[in-house]
Steps between C-alpha positions, in 0.01 A plus 500: 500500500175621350416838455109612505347798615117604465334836588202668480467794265206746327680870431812591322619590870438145575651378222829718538535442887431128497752452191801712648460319836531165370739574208742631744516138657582372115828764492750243534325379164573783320793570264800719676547675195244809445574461127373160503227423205151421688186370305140485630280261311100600608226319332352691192311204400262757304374817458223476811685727810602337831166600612292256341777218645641462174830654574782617707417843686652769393520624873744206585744514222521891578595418883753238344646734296500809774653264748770382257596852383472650867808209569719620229391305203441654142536234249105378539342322222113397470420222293242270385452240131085630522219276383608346142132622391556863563886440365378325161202788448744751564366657816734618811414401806784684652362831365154418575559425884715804478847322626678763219386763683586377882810412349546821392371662835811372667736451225522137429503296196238263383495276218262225366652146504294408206796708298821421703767267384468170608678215650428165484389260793456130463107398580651118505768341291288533121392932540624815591331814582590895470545684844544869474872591504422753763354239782791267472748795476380715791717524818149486755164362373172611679231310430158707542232228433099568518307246784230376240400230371524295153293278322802319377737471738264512850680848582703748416727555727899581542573210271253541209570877474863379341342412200539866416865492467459274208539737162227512237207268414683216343711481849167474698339258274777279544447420892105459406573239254790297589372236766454644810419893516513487921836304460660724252404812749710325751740467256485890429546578893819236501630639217453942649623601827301711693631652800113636616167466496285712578132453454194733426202373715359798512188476254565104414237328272325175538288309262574496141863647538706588343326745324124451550469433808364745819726705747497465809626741807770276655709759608822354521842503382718193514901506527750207478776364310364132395274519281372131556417599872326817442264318187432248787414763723323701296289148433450508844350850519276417224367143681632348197644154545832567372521146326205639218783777433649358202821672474564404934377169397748457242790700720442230750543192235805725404605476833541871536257459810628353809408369830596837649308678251210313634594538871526926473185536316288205759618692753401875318279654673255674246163556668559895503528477106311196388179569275325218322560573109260315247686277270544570125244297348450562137137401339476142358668637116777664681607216712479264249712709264697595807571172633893419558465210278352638246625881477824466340293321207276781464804773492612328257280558282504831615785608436466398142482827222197374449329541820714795553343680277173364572549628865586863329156530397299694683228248490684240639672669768181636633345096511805404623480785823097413539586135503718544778779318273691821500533689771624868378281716260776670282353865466717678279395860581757658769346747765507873468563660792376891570526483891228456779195743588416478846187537695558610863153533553487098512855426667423273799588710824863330624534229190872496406485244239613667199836620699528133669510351140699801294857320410673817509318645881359789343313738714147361314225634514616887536722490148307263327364716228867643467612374184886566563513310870708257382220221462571205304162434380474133619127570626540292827340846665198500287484134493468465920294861552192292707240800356642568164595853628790468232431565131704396188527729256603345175467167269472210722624232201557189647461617847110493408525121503664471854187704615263302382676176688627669782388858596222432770683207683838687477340791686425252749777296573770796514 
């Protein structure tokens, strides 16, 4: 029997009611023992915040985690493999979407896949790839996936946000090379069992996902335990046909997707949630470079020391973002923060949007400018603040670049 719940949701309050109602209907899922290891996998694709689409909201993994630990359970681990381009230039992701620091907010671990020991999965009978010790170890597996989509794959859904669990670049480069990348992400989700999924709809993005493209309010957040079903549903939200999906196209040739799978979602009733998202087109360079039968060619060659260090140059790397043919800018200078001024004078009369989107439910705006309230300086207050009543004070580093994509349409859309 399937299990698939949607709900509406804008405020941490929203977030945290809606997720301890329904995960109390997944108990029997749960492990008995309270000592049991537990992993949540978000997506931290890159560096760009959950605001701009890009990746999982902080806000849900922090009602995951309060739910878990308010039921007895300690041993909590967040994990993700981040973007290979961040990985090989030496930049963390985790630290820059501040993960270390919710992690340490509530006492959990975190670790970067990109380090872990590996074990090796078969793609086919001729290659193997490395999965993180720690997602094929773990007694219960959450899944925390971004709705977006993905120039590659169609979207990225619960199954493409596995491809984190692989370890290091030469791990990821494998599934983009060997034959089929859409049937090797199947193979991924065979090979990992996830107990839940839970996905961020929140802020989704549309367009030129899964980094470039534009966010969109959705507000949603998706719950189920197959993660076939909820990519087909999450198609279906989207007005995508589900067939131009290429990792559900491929599950179905697989035959991971069934009659029944088609039945439950025919019969889902979506129009409360559906918006129309714009499909990832790339420009005419990008999608012939891009295109599934010619991509593994060109990484390749990429992968080569060669064009590795071709692609170090700063040169290159900035034709490559411009051109579209790479999708993250790898800024190497990390933020400074030195805390938030704030202008009352310009607070919108009854606007509670920097306390709906503070992770943590501080009382925001009144301790704002306190710099020992406990904040953990992941900017989603300033970020959403509709009349930029909220100052930073400090070195913006690559946060400057997320700005000039994002800041007037993320003030919109939160």
């Amino acid at each position: 029997m399937f299990k698939l719940k949607i709900f509406h949701a804008y405020s941490m309050d929203d977030i945290r009611r809606g997720l301890f109602d329904i995960l109390k209907n997944y108990q029997d899922l749960f492990p008995a023992s309270k000592t049991a290891n537990i992993f949540l996998k978000p997506n931290l694709n890159s560096n760009m915040n959950a605001l701009t689409g890009n990746t999982t909201d902080l806000r849900v993994i922090a009602a995951v985690i309060e739910f878990l630990m308010g039921n007895g359970y300690k041993n909590i681990t967040i994990g993700d493999g981040t973007n290979s381009g961040f990985y090989r230039n030496d930049i963390s992701v985790i630290s820059r979407l501040v993960i270390d620091k919710l992690a340490k907010y509530y006492s959990v671990k975190v670790v970067d896949l990109n380090y872990s020991e590996k074990k090796e999965i078969a793609l086919d009978d001729k290659i193997k790839t490395g999965i993180a010790k720690e997602c094929l170890d773990t007694d219960f597996f959450i899944n925390l996936p971004k709705l977006k989509t993905h120039f590659a794959t169609g979207m990225s859904v619960c199954l493409k946000n596995m491809v984190g669990c692989l370890v290091g670049q030469e791990n990821k480069r494998r599934i983009h090379t060997h034959k089929n990348l859409a049937q090797n992400i199947v193979n991924i989700n065979k090979a990992v069992k996830v107990d839940l999924h839970i996905v961020d709809g929140l802020i989704s993005m549309e367009g030129f996902g899964p980094t470039r493209g534009t966010p969109v309010s959705t507000g949603i957040i998706i719950t189920g335990t197959d993660p076939y079903l909820i990519d087909m549903a999450c198609a279906k939200i989207a007005q995508f046909d589900y067939r131009k999906i290429t990792t559900l196209r491929a599950a179905e040739e697989m035959g991971m997707i069934t009659k029944d799978h088609h039945t439950f979602v025919t019969n889902l009733d979506v129009s409360k949630f559906a918006k129309k998202f714009k499909e990832p087109r790339g420009n005419p360079l990008v999608s012939f470079i891009h295109s599934p039968k010619r991509q593994k060619y060109f990484l390749s060659m990429r992968n080569t020391a060669f064009f590795n260090y071709l692609c170090s140059t700063r040169l290159i790397e900035n034709m490559l973002f411009w051109t579209g043919l790479r999708q993250d800018n790898y800024i190497s200078e990390d933020m400074v923060f030195k805390g938030f001024s704030f202008d009352k004078s310009i607070c919108k009369d009854g606007c509670t949007r920097c306390k709906d989107y503070c992770p943590i439910g501080l009382n925001l705006p009144e301790i704002i400018e306190d710099r020992n309230n406990g904040c953990i300086e992941c900017l989603y207050c300033f970020q959403v603040c509709p009349t930029k009543a909220i100052g930073f004070n400090g070195i913006l580093g690559f946060v400057a670049e997320q700005l000039r994509q994002y800041d007037e349409i993320t003030r919109k859309v939160a």
